[in-house]
HTML snippet that shows the backbone in 3Dmol.js (N, CA, C, O; Angstrom):
<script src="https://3Dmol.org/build/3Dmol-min.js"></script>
<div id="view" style="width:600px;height:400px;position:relative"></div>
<script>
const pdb = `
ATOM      1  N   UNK A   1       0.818  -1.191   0.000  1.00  0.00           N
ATOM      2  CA  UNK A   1       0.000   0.000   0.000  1.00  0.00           C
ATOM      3  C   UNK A   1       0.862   1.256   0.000  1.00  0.00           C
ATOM      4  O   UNK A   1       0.529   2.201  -0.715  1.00  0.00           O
ATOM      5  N   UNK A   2       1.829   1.310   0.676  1.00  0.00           N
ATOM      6  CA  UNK A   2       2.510   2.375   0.914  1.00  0.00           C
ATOM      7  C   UNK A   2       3.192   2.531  -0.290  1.00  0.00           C
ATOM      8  O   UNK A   2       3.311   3.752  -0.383  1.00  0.00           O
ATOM      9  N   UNK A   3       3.833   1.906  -1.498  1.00  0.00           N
ATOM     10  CA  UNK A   3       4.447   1.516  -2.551  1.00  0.00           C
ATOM     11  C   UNK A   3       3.516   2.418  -3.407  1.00  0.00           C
ATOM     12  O   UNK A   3       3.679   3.499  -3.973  1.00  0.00           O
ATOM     13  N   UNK A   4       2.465   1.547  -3.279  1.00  0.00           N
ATOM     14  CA  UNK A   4       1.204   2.920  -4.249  1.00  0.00           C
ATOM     15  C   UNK A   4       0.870   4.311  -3.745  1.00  0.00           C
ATOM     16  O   UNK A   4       0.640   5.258  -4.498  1.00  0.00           O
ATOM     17  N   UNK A   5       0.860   4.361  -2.613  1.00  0.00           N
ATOM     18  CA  UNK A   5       0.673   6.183  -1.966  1.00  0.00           C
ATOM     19  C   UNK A   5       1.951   6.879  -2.886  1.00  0.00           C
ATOM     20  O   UNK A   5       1.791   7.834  -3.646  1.00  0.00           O
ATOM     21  N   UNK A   6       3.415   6.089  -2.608  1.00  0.00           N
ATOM     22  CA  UNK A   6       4.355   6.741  -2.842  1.00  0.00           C
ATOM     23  C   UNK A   6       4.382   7.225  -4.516  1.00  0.00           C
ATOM     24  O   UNK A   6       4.587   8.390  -4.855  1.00  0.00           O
ATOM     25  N   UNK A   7       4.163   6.221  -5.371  1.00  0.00           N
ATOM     26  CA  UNK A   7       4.092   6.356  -7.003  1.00  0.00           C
ATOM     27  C   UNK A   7       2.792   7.330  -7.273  1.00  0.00           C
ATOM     28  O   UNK A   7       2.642   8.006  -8.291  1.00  0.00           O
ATOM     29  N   UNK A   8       1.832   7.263  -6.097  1.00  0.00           N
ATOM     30  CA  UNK A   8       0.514   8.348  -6.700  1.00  0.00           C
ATOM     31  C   UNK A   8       0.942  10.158  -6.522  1.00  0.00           C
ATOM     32  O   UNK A   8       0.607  11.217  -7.053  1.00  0.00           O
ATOM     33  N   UNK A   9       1.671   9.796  -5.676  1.00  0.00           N
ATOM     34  CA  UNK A   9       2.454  11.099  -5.229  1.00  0.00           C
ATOM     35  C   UNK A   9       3.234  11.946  -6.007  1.00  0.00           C
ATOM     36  O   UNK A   9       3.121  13.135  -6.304  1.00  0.00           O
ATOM     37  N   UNK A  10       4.279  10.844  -6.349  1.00  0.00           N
ATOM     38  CA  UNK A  10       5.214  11.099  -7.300  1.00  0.00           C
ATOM     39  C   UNK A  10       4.658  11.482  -8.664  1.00  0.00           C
ATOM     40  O   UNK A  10       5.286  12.265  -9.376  1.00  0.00           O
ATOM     41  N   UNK A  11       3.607  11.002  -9.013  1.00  0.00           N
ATOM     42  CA  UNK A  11       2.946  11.514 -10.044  1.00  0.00           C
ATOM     43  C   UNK A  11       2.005  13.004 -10.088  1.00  0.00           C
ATOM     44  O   UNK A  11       2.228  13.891 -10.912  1.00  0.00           O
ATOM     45  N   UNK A  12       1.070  13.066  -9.179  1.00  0.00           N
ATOM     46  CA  UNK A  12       0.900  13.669  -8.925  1.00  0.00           C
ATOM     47  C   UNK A  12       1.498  14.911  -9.181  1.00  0.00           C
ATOM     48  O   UNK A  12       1.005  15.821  -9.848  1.00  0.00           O
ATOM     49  N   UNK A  13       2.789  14.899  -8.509  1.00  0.00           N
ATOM     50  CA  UNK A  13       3.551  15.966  -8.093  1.00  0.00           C
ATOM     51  C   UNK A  13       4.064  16.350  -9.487  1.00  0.00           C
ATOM     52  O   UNK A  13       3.807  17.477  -9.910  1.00  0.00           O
ATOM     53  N   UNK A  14       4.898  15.333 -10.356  1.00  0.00           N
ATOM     54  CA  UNK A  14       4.924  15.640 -11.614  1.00  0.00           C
ATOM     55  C   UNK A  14       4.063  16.203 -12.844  1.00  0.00           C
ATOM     56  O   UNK A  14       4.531  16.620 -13.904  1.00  0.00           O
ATOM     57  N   UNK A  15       2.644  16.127 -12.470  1.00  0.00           N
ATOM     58  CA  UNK A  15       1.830  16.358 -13.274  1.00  0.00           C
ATOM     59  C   UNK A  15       1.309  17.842 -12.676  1.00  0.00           C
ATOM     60  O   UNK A  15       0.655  18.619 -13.372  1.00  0.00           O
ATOM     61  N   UNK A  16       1.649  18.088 -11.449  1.00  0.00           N
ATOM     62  CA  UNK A  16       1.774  19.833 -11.231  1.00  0.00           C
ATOM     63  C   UNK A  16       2.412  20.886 -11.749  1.00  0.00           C
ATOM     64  O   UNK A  16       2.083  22.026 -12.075  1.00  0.00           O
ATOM     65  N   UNK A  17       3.831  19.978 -11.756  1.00  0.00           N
ATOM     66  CA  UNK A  17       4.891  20.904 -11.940  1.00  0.00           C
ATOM     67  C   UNK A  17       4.750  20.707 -13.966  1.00  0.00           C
ATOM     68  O   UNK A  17       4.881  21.622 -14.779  1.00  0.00           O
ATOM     69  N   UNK A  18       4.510  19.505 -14.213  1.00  0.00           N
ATOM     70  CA  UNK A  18       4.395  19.816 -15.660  1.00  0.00           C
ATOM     71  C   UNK A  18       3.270  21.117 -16.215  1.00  0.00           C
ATOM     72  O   UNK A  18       3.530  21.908 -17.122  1.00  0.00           O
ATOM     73  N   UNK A  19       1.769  21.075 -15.269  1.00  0.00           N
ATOM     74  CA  UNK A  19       1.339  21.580 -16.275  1.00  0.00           C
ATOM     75  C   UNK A  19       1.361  23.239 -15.464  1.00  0.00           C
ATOM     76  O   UNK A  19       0.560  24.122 -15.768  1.00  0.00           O
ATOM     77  N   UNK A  20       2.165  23.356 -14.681  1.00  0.00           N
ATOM     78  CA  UNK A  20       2.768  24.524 -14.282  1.00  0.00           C
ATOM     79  C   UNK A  20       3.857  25.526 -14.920  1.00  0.00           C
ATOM     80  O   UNK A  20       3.827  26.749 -14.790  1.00  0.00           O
ATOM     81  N   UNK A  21       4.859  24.763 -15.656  1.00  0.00           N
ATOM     82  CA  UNK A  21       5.644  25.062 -16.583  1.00  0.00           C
ATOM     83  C   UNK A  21       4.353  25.678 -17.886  1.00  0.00           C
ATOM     84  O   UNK A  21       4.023  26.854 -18.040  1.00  0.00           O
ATOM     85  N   UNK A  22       3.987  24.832 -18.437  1.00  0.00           N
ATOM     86  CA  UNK A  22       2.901  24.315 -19.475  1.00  0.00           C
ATOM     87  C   UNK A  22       2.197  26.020 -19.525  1.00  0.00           C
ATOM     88  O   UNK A  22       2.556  26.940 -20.259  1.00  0.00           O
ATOM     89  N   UNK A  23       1.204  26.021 -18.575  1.00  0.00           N
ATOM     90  CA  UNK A  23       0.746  27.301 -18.365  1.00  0.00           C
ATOM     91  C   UNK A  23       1.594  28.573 -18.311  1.00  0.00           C
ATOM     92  O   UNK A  23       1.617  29.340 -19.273  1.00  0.00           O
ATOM     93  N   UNK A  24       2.252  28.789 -17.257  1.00  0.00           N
ATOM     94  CA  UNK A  24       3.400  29.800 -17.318  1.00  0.00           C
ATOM     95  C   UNK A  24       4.643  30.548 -18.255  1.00  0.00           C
ATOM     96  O   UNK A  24       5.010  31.715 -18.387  1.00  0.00           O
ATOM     97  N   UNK A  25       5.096  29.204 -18.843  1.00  0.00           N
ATOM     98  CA  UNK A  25       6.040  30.135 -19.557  1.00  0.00           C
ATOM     99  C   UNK A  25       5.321  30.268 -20.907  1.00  0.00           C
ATOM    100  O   UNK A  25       6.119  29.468 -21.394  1.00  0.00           O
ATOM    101  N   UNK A  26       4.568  30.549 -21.888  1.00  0.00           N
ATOM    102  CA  UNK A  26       4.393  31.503 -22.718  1.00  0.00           C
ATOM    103  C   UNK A  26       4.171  32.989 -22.612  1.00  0.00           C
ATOM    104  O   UNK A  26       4.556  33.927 -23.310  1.00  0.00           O
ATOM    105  N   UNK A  27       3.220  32.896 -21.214  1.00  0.00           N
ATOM    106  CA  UNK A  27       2.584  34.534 -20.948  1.00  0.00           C
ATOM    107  C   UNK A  27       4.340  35.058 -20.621  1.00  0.00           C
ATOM    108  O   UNK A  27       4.760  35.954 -21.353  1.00  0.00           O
ATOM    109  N   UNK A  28       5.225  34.535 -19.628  1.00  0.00           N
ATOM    110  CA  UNK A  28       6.082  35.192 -19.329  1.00  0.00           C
ATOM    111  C   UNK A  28       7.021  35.430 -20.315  1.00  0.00           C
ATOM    112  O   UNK A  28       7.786  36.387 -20.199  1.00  0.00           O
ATOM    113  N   UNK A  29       7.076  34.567 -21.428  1.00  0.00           N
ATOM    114  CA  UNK A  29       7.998  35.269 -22.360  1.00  0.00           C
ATOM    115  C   UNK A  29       7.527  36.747 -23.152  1.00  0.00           C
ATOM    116  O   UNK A  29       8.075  37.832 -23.345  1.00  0.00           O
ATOM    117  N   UNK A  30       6.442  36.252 -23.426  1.00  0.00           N
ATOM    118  CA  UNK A  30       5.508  37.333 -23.977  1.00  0.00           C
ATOM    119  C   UNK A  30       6.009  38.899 -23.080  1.00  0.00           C
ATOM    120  O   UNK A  30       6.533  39.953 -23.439  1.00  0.00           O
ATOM    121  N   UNK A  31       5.557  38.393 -21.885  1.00  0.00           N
ATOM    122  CA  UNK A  31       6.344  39.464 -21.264  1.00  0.00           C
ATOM    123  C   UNK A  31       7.266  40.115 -21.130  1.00  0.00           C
ATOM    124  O   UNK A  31       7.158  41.205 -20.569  1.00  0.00           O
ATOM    125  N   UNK A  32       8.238  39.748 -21.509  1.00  0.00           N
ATOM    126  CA  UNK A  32      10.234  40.204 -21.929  1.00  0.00           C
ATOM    127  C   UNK A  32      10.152  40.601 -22.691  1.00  0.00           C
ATOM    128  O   UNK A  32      10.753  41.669 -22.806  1.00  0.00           O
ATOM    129  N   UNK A  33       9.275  40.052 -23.963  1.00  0.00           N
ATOM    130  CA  UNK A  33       9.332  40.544 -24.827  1.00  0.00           C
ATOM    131  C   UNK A  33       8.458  41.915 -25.209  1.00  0.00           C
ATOM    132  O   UNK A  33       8.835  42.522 -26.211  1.00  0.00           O
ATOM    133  N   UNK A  34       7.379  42.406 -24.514  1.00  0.00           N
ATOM    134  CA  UNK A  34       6.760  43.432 -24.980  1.00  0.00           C
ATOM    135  C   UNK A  34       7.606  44.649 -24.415  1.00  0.00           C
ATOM    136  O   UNK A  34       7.416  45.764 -24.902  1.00  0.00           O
ATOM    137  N   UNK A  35       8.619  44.450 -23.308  1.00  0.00           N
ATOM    138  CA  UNK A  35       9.031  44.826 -22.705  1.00  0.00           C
ATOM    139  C   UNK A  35      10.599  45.530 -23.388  1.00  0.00           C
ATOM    140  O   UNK A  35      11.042  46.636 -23.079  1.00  0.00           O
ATOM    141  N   UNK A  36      11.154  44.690 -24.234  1.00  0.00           N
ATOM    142  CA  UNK A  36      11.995  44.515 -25.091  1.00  0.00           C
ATOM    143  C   UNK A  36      11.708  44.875 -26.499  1.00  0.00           C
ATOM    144  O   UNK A  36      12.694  45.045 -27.216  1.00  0.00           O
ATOM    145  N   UNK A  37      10.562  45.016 -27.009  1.00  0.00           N
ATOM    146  CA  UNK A  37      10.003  45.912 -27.864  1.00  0.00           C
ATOM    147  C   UNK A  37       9.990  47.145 -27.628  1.00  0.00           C
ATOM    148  O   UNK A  37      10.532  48.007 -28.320  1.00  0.00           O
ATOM    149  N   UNK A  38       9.023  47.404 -26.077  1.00  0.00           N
ATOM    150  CA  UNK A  38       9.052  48.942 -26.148  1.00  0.00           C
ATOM    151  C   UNK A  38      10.303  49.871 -26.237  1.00  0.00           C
ATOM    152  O   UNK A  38      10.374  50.962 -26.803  1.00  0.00           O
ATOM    153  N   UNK A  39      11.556  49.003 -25.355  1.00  0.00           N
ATOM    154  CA  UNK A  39      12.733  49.884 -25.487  1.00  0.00           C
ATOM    155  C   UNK A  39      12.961  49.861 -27.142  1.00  0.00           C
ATOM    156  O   UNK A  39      12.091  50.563 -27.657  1.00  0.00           O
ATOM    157  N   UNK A  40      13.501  49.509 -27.744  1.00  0.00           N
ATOM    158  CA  UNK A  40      13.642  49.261 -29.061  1.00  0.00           C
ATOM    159  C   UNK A  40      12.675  49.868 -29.588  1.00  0.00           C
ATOM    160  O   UNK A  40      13.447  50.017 -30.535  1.00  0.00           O
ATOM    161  N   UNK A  41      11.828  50.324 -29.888  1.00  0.00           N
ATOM    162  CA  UNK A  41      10.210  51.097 -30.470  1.00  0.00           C
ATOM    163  C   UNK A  41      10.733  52.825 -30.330  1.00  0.00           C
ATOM    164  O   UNK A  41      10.543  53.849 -30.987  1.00  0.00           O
ATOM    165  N   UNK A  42      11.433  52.482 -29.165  1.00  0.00           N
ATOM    166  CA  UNK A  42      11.816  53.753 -28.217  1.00  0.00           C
ATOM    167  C   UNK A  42      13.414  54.941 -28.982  1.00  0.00           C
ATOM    168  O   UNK A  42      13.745  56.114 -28.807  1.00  0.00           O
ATOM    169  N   UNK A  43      14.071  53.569 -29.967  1.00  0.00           N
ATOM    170  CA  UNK A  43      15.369  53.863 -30.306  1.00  0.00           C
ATOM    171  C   UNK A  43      16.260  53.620 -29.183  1.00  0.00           C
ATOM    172  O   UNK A  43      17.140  54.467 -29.022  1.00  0.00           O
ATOM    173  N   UNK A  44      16.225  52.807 -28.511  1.00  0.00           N
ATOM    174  CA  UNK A  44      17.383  51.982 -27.679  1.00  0.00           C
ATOM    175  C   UNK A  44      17.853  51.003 -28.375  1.00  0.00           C
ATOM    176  O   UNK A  44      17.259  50.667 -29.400  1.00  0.00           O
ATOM    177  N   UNK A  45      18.849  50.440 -28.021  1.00  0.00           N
ATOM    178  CA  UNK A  45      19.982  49.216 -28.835  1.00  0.00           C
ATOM    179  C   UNK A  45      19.262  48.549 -27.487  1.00  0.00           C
ATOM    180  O   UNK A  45      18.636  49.133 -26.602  1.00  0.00           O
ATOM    181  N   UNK A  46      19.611  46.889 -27.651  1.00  0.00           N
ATOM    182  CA  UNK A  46      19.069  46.084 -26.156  1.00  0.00           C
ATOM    183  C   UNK A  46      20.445  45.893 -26.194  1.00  0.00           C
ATOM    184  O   UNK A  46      21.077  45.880 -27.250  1.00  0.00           O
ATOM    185  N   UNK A  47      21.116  45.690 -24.705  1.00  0.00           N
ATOM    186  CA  UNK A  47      22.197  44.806 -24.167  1.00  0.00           C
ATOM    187  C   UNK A  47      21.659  44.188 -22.977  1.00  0.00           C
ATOM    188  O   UNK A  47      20.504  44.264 -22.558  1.00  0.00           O
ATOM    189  N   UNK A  48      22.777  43.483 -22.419  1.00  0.00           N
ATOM    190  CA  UNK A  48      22.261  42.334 -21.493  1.00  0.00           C
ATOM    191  C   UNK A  48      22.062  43.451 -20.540  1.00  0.00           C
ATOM    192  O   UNK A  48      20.971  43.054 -20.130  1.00  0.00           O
ATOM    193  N   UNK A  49      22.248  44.444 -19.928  1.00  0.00           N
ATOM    194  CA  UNK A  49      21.784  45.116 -18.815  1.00  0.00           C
ATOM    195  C   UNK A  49      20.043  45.212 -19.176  1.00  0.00           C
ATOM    196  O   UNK A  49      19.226  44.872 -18.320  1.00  0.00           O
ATOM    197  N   UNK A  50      19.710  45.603 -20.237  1.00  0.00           N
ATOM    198  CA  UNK A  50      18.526  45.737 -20.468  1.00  0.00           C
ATOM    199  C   UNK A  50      17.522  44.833 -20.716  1.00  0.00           C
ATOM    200  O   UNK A  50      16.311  45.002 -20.578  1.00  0.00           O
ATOM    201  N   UNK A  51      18.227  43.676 -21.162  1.00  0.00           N
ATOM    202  CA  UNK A  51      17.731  42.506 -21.299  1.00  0.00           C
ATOM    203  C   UNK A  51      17.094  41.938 -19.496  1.00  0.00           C
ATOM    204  O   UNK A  51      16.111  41.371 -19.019  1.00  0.00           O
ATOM    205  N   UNK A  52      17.998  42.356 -19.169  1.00  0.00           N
ATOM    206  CA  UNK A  52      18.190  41.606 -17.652  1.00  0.00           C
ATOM    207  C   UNK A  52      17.148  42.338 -16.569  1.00  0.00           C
ATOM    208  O   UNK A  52      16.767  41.845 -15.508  1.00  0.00           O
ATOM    209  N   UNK A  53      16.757  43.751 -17.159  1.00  0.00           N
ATOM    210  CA  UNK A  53      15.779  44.727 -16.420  1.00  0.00           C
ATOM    211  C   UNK A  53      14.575  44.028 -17.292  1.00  0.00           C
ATOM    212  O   UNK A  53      13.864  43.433 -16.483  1.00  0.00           O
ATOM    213  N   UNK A  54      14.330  43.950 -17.938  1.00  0.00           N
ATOM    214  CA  UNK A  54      12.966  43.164 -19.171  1.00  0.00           C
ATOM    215  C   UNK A  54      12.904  41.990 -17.874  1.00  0.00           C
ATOM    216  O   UNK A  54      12.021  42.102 -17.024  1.00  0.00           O
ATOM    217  N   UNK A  55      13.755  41.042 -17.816  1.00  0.00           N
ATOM    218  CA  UNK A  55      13.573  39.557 -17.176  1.00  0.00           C
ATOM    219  C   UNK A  55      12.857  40.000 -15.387  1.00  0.00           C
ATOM    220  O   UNK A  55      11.888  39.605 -14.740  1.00  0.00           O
ATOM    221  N   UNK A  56      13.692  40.753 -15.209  1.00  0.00           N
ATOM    222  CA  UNK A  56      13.444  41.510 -13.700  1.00  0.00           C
ATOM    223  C   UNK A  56      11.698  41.875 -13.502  1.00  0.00           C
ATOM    224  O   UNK A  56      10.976  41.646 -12.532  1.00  0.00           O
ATOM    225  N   UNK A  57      11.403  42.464 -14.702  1.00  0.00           N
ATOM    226  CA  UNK A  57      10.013  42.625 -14.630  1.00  0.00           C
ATOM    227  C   UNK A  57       8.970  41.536 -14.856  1.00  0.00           C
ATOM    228  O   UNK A  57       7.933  41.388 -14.211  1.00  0.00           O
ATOM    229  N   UNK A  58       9.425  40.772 -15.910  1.00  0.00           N
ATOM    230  CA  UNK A  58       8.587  39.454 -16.474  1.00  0.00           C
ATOM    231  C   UNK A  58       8.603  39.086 -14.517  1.00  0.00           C
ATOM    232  O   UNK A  58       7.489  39.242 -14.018  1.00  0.00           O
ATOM    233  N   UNK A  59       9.430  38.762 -13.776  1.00  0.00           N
ATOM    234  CA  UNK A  59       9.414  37.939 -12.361  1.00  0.00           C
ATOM    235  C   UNK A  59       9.100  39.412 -11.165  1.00  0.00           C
ATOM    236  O   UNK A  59       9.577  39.733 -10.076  1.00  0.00           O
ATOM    237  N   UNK A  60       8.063  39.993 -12.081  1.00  0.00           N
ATOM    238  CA  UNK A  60       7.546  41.139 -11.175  1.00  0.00           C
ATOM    239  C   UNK A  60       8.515  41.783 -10.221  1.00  0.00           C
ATOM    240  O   UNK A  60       8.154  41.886  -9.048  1.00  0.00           O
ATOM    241  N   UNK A  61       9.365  42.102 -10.474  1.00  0.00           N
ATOM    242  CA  UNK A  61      10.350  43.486  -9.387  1.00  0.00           C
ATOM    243  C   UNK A  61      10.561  44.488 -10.378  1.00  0.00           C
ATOM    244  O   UNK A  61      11.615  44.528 -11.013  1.00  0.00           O
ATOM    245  N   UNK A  62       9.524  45.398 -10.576  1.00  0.00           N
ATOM    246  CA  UNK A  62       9.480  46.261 -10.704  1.00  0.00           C
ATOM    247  C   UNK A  62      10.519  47.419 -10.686  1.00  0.00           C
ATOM    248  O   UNK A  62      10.957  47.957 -11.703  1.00  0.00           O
ATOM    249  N   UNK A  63      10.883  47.757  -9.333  1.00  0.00           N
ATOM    250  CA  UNK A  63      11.582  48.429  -8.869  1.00  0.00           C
ATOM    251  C   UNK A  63      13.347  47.940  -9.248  1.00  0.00           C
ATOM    252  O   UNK A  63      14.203  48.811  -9.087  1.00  0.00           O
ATOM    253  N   UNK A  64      13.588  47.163  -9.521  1.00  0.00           N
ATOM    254  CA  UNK A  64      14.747  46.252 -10.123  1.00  0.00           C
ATOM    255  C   UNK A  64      14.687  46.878 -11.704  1.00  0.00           C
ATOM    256  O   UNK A  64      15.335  47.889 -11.973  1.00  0.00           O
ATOM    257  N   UNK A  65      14.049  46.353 -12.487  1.00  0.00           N
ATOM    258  CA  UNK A  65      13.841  47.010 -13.584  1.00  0.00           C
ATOM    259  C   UNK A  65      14.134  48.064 -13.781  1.00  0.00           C
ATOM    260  O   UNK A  65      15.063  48.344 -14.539  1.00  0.00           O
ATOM    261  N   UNK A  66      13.336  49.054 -13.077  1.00  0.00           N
ATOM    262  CA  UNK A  66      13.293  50.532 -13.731  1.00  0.00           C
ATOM    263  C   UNK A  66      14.942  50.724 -13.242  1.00  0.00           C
ATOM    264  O   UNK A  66      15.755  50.823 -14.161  1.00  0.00           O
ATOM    265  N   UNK A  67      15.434  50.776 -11.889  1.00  0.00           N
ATOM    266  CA  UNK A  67      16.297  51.165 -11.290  1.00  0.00           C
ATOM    267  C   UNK A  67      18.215  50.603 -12.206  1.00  0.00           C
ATOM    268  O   UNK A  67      19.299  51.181 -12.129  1.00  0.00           O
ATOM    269  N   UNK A  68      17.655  48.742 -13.284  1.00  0.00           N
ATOM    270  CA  UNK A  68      18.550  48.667 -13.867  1.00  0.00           C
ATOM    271  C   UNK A  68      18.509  49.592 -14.993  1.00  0.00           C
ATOM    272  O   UNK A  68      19.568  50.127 -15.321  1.00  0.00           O
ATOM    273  N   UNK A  69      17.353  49.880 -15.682  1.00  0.00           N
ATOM    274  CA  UNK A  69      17.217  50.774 -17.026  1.00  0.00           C
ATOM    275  C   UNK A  69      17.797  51.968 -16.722  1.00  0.00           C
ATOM    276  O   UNK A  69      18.838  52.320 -17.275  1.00  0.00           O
ATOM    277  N   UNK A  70      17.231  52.642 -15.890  1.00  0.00           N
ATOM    278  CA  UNK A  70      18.009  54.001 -15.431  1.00  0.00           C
ATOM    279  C   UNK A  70      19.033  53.973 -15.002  1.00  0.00           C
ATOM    280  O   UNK A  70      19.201  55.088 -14.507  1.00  0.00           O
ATOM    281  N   UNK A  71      20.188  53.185 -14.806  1.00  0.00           N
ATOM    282  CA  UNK A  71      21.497  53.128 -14.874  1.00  0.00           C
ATOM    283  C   UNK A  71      21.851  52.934 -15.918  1.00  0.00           C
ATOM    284  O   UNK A  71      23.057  53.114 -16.093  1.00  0.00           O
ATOM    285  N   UNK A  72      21.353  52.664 -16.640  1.00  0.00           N
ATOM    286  CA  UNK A  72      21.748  51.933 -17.949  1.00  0.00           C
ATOM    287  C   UNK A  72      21.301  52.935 -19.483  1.00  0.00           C
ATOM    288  O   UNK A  72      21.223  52.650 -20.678  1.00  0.00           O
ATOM    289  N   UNK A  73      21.048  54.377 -18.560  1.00  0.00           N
ATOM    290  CA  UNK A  73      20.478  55.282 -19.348  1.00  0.00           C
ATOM    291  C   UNK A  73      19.415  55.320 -20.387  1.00  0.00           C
ATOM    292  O   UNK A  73      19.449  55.765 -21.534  1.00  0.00           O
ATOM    293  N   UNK A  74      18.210  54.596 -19.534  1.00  0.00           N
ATOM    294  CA  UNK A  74      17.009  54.551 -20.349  1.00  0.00           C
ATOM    295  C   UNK A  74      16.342  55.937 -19.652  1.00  0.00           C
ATOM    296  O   UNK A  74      16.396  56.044 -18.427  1.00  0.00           O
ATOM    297  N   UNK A  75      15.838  56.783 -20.304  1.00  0.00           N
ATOM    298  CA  UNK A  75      14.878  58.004 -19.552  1.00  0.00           C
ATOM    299  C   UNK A  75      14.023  57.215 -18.684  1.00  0.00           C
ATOM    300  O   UNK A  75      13.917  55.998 -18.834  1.00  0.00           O
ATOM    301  N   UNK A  76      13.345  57.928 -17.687  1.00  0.00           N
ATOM    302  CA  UNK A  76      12.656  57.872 -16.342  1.00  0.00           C
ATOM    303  C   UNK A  76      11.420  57.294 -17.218  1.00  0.00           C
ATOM    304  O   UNK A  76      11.184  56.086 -17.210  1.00  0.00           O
ATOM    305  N   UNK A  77      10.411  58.475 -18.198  1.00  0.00           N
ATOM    306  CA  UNK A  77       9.872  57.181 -18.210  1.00  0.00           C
ATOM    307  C   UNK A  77       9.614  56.707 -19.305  1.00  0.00           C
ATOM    308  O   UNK A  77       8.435  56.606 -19.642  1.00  0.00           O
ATOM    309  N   UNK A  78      10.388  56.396 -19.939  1.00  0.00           N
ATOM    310  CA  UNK A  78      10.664  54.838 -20.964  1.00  0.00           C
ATOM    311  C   UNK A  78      10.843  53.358 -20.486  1.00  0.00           C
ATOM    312  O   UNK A  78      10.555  52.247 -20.930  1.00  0.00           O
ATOM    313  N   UNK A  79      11.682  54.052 -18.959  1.00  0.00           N
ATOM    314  CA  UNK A  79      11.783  53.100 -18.174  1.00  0.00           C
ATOM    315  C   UNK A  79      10.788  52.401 -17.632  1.00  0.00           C
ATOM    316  O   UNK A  79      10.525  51.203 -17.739  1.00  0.00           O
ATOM    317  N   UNK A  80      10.031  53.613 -16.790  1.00  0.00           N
ATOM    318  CA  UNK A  80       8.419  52.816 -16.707  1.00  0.00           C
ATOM    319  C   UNK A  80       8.202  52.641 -17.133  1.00  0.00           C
ATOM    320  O   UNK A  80       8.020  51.464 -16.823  1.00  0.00           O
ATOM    321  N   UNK A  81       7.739  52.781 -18.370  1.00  0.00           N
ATOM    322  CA  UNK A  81       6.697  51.958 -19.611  1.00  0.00           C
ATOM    323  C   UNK A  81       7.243  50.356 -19.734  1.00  0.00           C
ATOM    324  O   UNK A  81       6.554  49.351 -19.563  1.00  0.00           O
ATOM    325  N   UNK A  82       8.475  50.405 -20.032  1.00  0.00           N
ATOM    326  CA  UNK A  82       8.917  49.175 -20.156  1.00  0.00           C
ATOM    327  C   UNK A  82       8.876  47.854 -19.112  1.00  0.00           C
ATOM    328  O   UNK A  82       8.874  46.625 -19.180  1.00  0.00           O
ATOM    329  N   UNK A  83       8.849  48.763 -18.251  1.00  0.00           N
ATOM    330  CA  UNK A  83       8.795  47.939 -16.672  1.00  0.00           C
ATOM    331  C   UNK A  83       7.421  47.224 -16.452  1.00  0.00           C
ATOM    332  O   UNK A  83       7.218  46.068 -16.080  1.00  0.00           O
ATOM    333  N   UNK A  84       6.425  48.327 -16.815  1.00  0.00           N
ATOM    334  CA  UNK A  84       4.850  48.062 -16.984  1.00  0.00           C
ATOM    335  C   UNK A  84       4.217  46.958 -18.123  1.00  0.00           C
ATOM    336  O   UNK A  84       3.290  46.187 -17.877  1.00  0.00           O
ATOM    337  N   UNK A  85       4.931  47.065 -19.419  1.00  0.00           N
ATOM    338  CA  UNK A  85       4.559  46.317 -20.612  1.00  0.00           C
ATOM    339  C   UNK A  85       5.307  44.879 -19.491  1.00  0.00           C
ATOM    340  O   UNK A  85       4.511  44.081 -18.995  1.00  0.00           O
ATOM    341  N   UNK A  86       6.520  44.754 -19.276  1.00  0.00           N
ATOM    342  CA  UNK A  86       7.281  43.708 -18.559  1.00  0.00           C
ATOM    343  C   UNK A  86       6.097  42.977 -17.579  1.00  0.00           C
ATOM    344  O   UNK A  86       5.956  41.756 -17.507  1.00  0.00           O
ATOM    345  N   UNK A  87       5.504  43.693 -17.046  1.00  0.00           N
ATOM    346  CA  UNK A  87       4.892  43.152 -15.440  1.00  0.00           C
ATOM    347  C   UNK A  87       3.493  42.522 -15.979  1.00  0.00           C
ATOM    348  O   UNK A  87       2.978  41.621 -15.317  1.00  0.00           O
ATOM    349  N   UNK A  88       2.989  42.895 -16.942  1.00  0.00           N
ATOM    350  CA  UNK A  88       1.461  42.286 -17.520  1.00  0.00           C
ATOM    351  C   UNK A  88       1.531  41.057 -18.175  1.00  0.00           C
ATOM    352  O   UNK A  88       0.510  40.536 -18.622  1.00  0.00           O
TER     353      UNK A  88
END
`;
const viewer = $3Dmol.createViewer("view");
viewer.addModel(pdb, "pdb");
viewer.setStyle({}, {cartoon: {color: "spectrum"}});
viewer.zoomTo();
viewer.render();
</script>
C-alpha cells in the first residue's frame, strides 16, 4: 500500500509541476518581450543590462527594472513603460 501512496504522489507531483511550466512560460515570455520591444520602439539598442531589467520585470520586481534601465540610461519614463509592458 505504501508503494502505491508513494508512485501516486510522485505523479501527482509531476503532473503539477508539468502543467505549471505548461501554463506559465508563454505569458512570461511574452512578457520580456513586450518589454523589449518597447525599449527598441523607443530607439534603444538592447544589451544584457537591459535585457536583464525586461527579465526583472517578467518575475515582477518592478523596482529592479526601472532602477537597472536608469542606470543603464534609459529616460525615467521609458523606463516605466517598459517595466509596466514587462509586469502584464
Amino acid at each position: 500500500m505504501n508503494v502505491i501512496r508513494k508512485i501516486g504522489a510522485t505523479l501527482g507531483c509531476l503532473a503539477l509541476g508539468a502543467a505549471g511550466t505548461f501554463l506559465t512560460a508563454p505569458a512570461a515570455q511574452a512578457d520580456m518581450n513586450a518589454c523589449a520591444s518597447y525599449l527598441q520602439s523607443q530607439g534603444y539598442s538592447l544589451n544584457y543590462v537591459r535585457i536583464g531589467a525586461c527579465y526583472s520585470a517578467e518575475d515582477q520586481d518592478w523596482d529592479q527594472c526601472y532602477h537597472q534601465l536608469q542606470w543603464d540610461g534609459v529616460y525615467f519614463l521609458h523606463a516605466g513603460r517598459a517595466c509596466d509592458l514587462g509586469m502584464q
